[in-house]
C-alpha positions in Angstrom: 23.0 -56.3 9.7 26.0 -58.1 8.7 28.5 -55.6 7.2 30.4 -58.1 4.1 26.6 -58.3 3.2 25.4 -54.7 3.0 21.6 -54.2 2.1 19.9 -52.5 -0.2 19.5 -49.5 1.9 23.3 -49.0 3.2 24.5 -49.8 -1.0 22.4 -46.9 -1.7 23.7 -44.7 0.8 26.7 -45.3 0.0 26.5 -44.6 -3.5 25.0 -41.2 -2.5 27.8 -40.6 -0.4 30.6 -41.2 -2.9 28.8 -41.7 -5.7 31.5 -43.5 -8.9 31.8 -41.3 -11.7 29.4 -44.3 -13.4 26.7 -43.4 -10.8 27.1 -39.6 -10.3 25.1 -38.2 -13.4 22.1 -40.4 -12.6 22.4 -39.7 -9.0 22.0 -35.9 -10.0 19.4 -36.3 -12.4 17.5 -38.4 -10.1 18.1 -36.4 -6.6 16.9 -33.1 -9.2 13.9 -34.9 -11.0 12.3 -35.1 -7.6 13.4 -32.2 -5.9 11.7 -30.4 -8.7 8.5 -32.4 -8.7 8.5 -32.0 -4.8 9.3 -28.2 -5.2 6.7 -27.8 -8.2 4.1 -29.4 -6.5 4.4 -27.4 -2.8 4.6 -24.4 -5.3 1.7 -24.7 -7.2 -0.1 -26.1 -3.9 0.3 -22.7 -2.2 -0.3 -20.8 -5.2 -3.7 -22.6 -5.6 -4.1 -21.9 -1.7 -3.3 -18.4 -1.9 -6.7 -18.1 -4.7 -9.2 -19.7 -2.1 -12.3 -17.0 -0.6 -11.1 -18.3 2.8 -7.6 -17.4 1.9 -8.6 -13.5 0.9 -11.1 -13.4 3.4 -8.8 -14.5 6.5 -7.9 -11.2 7.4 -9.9 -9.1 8.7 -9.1 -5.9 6.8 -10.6 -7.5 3.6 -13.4 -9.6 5.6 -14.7 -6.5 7.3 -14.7 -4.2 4.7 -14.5 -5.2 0.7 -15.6 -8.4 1.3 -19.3 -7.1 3.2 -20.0 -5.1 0.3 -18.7 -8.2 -2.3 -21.3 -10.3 -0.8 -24.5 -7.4 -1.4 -23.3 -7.9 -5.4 -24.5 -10.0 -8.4 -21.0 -11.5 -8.5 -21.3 -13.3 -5.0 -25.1 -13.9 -5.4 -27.4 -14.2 -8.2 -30.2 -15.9 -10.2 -27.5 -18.8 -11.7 -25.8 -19.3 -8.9 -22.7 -18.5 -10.4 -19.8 -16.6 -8.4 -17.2 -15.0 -9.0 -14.7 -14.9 -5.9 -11.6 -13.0 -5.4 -9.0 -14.1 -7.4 -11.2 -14.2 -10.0 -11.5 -10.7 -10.6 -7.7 -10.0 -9.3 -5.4 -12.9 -10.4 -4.6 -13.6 -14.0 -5.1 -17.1 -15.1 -2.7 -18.0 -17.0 1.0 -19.6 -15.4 3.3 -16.1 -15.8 0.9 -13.6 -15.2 -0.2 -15.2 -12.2 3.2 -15.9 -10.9 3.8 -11.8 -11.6 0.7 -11.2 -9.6 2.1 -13.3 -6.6 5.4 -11.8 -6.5 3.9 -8.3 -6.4 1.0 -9.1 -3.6 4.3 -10.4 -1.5 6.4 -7.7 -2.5 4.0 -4.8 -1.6 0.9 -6.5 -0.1 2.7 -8.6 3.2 4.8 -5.4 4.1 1.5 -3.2 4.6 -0.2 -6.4 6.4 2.6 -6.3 8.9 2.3 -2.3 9.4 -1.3 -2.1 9.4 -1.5 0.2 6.4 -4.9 -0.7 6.2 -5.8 -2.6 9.9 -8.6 -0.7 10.5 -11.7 0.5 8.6 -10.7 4.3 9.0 -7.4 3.6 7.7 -8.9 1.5 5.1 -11.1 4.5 4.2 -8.3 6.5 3.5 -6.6 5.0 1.2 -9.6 3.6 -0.3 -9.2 6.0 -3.2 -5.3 4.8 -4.1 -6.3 0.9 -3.6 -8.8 1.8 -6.0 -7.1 3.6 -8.7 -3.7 0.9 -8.7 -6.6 -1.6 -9.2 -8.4 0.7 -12.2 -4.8 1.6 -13.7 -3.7 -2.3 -13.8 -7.3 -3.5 -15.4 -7.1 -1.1 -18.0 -3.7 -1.9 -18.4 -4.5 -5.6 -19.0 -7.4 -4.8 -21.2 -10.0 -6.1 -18.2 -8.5 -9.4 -18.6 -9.9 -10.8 -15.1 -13.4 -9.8 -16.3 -12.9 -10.8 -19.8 -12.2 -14.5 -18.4 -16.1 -14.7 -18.0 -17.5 -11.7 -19.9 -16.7 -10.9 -24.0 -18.3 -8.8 -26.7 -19.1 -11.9 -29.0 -20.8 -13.9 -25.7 -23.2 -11.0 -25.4 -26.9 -11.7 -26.3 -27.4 -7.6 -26.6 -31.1 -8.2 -26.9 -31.6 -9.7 -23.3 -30.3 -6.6 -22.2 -31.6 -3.2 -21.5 -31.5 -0.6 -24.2 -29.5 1.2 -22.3 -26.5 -1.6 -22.0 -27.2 -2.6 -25.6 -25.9 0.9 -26.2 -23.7 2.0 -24.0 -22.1 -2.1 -24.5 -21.9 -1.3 -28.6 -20.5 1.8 -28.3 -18.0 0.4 -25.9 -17.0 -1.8 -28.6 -16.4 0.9 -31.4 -14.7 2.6 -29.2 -12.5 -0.2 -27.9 -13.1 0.6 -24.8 -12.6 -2.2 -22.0 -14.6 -3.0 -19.0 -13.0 -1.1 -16.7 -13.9 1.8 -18.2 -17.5 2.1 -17.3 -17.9 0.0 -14.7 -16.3 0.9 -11.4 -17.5 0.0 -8.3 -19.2 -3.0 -10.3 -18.3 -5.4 -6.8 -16.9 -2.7 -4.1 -18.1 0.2 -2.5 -16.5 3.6 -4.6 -14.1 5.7 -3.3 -16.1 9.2 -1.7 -13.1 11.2 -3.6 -14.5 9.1 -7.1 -15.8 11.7 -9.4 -17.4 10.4 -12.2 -16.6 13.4 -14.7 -13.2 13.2 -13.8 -12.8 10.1 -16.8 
């Protein structure tokens, strides 16, 4: 390439080496218009990734235990055919809560992966209780939000359901109670420590 003629490619370059105070604000502006599309888009790619079945369900602590007894409930299989999967009983919807959620499953969830907190059913069992009551504590916390995402008072049709659930579900509702309340162990296994009195 002849040099007194430089191309489009080398003028570029060269403004991107020493940009003219004329080019150095759109420079910036362009070199950080993209970054952040690239950046936003690898970020909400992984985030995305990180809420697949395969993804909770690649490691065998979750795939040998909670997930066998996931698959035995109305939420994995039913007479509509439709399922609820992990994340969508365990990560918020909406952009900041589940960007909160991520932050803590890296925070506390990766460490305890790389020690084997939980590598084997036994130790799994034994802390069964904890898992379960951080997971309790933060849905009633939240008001049941995960569940609320497909379930509501006002969607009920209370005369489809059993007389019991019509009551128990009205009650609920003067009461102000929230999902998470009465139904435990709706998709896992409960702890042997759970005592039901002890609400």
């Amino acid at each position: 390439m002849n040099n007194n003629n430089p191309g489009l490619i080398n003028r570029c370059w060269s403004v991107l080496k020493q940009p003219s105070a004329k080019y150095s604000l759109l420079t910036l502006l362009l070199v950080g218009f993209f970054s952040g599309i690239i950046f936003w888009g690898g970020f909400n790619t992984a985030m995305e990734a990180t809420n697949s079945l395969e993804f909770c369900t690649s490691c065998h602590e979750m795939r040998d235990t909670v997930y066998q007894e996931y698959k035995e409930t109305i939420h994995y299989s039913n007479r509509t055919g439709v399922r609820a999967i992990c994340s969508d009983c365990h990560v918020p919807k909406d952009w900041i809560h589940k960007v909160a959620r991520k932050a803590q499953a890296t925070v506390k969830e990766l460490p305890a992966k790389v020690m084997g907190t939980i590598g084997t059913p036994e130790k799994f069992e034994a802390k069964r209780m904890e898992l379960a009551t951080n997971e309790w504590k933060h849905m009633k916390e939240t008001d049941s939000r995960e569940c609320r995402n497909c379930h509501s008072f006002d969607g009920m049709d209370v005369k489809k359901q059993k007389p019991r659930a019509q009551q128990e579900h009205e009650k609920a509702k003067q009461e102000n109670k929230t999902c998470i309340d009465c139904h435990k162990g709706i998709a896992h296994l409960l702890p042997k420590e759970y005592k039901e009195d002890e609400e």
